[in-house]
C-alpha positions as CSV (number, residue, x, y, z in Angstrom):
1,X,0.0,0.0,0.0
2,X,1.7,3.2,-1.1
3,X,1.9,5.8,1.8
4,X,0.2,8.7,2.4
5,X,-3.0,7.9,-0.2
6,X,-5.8,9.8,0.5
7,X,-9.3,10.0,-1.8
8,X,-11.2,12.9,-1.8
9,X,-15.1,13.2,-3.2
10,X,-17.0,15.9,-3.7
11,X,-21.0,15.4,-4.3
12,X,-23.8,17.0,-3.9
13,X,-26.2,16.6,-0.7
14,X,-29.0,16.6,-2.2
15,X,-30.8,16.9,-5.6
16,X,-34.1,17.1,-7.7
17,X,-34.7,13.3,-9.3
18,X,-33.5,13.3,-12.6
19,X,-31.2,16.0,-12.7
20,X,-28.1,15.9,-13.4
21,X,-24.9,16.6,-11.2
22,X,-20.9,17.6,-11.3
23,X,-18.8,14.9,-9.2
24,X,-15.3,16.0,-8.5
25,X,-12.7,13.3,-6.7
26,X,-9.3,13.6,-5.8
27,X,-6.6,11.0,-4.6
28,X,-3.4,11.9,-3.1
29,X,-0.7,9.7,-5.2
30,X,2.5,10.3,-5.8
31,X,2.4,8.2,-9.0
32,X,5.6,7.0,-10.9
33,X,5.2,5.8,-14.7
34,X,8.0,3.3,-14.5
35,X,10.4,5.1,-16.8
36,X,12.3,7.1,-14.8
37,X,15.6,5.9,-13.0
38,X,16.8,6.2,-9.8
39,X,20.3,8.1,-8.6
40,X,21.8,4.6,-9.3
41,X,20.3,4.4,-13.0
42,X,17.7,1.6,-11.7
43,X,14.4,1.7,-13.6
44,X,12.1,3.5,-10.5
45,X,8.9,0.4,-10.6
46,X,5.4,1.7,-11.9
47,X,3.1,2.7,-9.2
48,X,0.0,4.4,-10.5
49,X,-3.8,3.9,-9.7
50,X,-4.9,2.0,-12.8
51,X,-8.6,2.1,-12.6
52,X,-11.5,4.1,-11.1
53,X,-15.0,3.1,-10.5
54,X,-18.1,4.8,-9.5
55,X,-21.2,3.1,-8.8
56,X,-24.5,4.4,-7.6
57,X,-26.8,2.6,-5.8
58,X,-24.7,-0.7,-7.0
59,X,-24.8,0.3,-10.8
60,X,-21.8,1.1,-12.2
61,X,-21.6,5.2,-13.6
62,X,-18.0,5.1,-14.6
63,X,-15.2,2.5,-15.2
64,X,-12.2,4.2,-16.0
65,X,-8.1,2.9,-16.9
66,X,-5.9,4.9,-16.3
67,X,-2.5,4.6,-18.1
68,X,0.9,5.8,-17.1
69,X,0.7,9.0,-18.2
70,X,-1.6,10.1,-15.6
71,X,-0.4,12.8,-13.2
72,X,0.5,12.9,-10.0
73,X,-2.6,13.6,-7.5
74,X,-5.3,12.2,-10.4
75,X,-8.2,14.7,-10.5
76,X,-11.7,13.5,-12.0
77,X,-14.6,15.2,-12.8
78,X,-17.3,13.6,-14.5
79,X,-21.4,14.6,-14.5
80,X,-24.3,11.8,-13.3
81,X,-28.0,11.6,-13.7
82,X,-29.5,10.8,-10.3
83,X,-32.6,9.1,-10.2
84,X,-33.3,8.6,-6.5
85,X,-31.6,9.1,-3.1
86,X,-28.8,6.5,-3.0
87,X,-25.0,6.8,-2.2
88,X,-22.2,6.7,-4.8
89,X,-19.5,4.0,-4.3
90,X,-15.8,5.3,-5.4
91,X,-13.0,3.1,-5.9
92,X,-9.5,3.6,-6.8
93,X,-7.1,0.5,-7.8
94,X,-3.7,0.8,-7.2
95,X,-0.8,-1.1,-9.1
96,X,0.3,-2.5,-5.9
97,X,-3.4,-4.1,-5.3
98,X,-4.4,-2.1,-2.4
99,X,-8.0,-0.3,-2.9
100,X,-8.9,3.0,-2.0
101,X,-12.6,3.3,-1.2
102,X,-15.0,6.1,-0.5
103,X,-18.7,6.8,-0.8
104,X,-21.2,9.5,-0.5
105,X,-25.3,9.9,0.2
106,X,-27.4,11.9,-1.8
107,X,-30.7,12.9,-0.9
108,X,-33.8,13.9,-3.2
109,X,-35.4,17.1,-2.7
């Protein structure tokens, strides 16, 4: 499990049903692609969160890979009908095979 990983999610508390919403997450990673070398010329090993998931109310909303190129700190924004009240299910997979979970309630008004 890399150090110091920390997911951050941003959602609304509550909306109308049907309408649509901005989601925002953030993960603290320090990343590293696999291409760079160390101060010895040793190849540094990949370390990257490779996939993201979002689910809502158990259905998936986004499945995302993410490739090396990905910066440090991976931001995602993406936009979601809601439906009903329910909570969104975030997931972050990391190269090492530690997951990075976090979830957030929504209520209708």
């Amino acid at each position: 499990m890399a150090k110091g990983v920390k997911p951050r999610v941003k959602v609304p508390k509550k909306a109308a049903a049907g309408d649509k919403i901005t989601i925002k997450t953030l993960i603290s990673h320090k990343m590293e692609s696999g291409q760079r070398k160390d101060s010895d010329g040793n190849a540094i090993p990949r370390s990257i969160i490779n996939r993201f998931t979002c689910d809502f109310n158990g259905q998936n909303v986004v499945d995302i890979t993410l490739e090396p190129a990905i910066s440090t700190n991976p931001y995602l924004e993406f936009e979601a009908i809601v439906p009903e009240a329910g909570e969104f299910k975030f997931t972050w997979y990391d190269d090492d095979g530690s997951v990075y979970e976090d979830s957030k309630k929504i209520a209708i008004e």
